[in-house]
N, C-alpha and C positions, 0 to 999 in steps of 0.2 A: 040540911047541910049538903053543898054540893061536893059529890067526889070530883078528885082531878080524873081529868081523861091522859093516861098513858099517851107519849109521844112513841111512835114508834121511830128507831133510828131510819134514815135514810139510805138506802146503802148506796154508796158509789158509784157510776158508769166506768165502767173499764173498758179498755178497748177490745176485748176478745167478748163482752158482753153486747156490746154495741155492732160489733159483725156480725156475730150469731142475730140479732134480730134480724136486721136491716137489710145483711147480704144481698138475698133473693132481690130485695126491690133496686138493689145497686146496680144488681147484674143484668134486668131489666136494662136499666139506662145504658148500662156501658154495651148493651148489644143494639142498641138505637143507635150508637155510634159508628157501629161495624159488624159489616155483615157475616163474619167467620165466627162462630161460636167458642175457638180457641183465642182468638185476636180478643174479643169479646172478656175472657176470665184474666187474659194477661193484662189488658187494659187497666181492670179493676185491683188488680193488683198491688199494680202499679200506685193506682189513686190509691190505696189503704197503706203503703207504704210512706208516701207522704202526709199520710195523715197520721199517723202513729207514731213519725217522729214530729211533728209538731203539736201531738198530744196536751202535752202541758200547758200550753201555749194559748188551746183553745177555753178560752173562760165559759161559753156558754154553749151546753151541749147540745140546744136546740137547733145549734144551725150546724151541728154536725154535715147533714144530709147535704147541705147546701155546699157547704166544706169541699164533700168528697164529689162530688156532681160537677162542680170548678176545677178539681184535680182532673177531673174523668177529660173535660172539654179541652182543658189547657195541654193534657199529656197527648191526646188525639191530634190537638191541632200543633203540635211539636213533631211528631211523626209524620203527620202531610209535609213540612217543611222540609225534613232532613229528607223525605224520599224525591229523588229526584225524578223529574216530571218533564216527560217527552211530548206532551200531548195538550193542546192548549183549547180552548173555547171558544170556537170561531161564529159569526152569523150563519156563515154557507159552507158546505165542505167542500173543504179541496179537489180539484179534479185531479185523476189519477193521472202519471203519466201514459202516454200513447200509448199503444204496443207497436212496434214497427209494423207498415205495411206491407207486407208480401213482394214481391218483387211478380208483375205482371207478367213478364218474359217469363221467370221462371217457372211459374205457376203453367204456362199455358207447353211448355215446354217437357211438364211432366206428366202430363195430362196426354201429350202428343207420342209420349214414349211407351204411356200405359195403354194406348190405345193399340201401337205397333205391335204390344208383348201380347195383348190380347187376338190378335189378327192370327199370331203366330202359334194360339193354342188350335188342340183338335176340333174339328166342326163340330160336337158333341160338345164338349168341356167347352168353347166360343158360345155357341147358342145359349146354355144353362149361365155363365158369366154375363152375359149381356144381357138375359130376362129379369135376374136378382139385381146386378147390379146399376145398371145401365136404365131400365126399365123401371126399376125399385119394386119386382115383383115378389109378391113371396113366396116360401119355399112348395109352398100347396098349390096355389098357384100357375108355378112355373111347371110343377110337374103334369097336372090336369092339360095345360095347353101345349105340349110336347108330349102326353100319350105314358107317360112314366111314373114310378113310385116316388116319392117324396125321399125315399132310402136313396133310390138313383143319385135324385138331384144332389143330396146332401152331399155322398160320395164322388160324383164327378166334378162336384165345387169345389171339394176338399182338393181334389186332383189338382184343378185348373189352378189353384193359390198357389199349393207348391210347386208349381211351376214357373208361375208369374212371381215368387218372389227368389227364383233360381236363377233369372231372363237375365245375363249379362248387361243387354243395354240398357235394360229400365234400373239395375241398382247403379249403371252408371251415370244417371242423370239423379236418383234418387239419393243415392250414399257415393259420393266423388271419390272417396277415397277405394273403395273396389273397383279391381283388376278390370273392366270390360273386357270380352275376347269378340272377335269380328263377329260380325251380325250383317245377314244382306237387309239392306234397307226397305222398309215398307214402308209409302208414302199415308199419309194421316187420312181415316177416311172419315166421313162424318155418317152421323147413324141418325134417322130422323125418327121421331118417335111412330112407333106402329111396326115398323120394319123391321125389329128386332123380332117380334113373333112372327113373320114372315122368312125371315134369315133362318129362326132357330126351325121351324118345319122343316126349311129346307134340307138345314144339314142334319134333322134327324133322320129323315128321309132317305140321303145320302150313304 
């Protein structure tokens, strides 16, 4: 005689059963969507909200997943649309605009004024300006070929700035709106490379 085998009852899928398993691999997906870990959990959220009020609804709980996965894509791709979008797909990028070009005159004008304010520092503080700067030498450098500590240079440079940015006529070509006070005019001299350590002997010399 064969015994019956006991059925056991089936129990139900509930929705708070059905998150507890699944979550983890939901949250997976919704962070393939987006790359903020927060944007990410609200996402899914979201999709488990539509899913729970269409609970009922669903007859078959094996496409649950599938369900909440079309919620995830569909609320994602609702969010691209309501965010509004400055910025488009092009083949080539765009070229920036220009930056205005310099005004030649100007340029060569300031250059002529710097050179004046510089004429009109001490033969010490002219020589060390004109090795560092003029020359592009550096601070070891300029002292070893002028006979001086590197302390020197540093301190008479320091000097010669504050002066050249005190020089009435250069912040008047440089900054228009300050005062210039009379200045005797020094004609522009041109300084050919070599002569600057020539000049700077000299006037250490001096």
């Amino acid at each position: 005689m064969t015994t019956p085998r006991t059925v056991q009852p089936v129990t139900p899928l509930t929705f708070t059963s059905y998150v507890r398993a699944r979550g983890p691999v939901l949250l997976r997906t919704a962070r393939s969507l987006t790359a903020n870990p927060s944007d990410a959990e609200d996402l899914l959220q979201t999709a488990l909200t539509k899913t729970y009020l269409a609970w009922e609804r669903i007859e078959d709980h094996r496409a649950l997943d599938g369900y909440v996965r079309r919620a995830l894509v569909n609320t994602r791709t609702s969010q691209w649309r309501k965010r509004r979008v400055d910025e488009y797909a092009v083949e080539e990028l765009p070229e920036p605009d220009p930056l205005p070009e310099p005004d030649p005159a100007e340029q060569q004008a300031v250059r002529d004024a710097m050179w004046r304010a510089v004429l009109r520092l001490p033969a010490r503080q002219r020589a060390m300006v004109v090795l560092r700067y003029y020359e592009d030498m550096s601070e070891a450098a300029t002292a070893e070929l002028l006979g001086v500590s590197v302390g020197t240079v540093k301190s008479a440079v320091s000097r010669a700035l504050a002066k050249l940015r005190d020089d009435q006529e250069l912040a008047a070509v440089t900054r228009p709106d300050a005062q210039a006070a009379p200045v005797a005019p020094v004609a522009p001299v041109a300084f050919p490379a070599g002569a600057a350590a020539r000049g700077g002997q000299q006037a250490m010399a001096a």
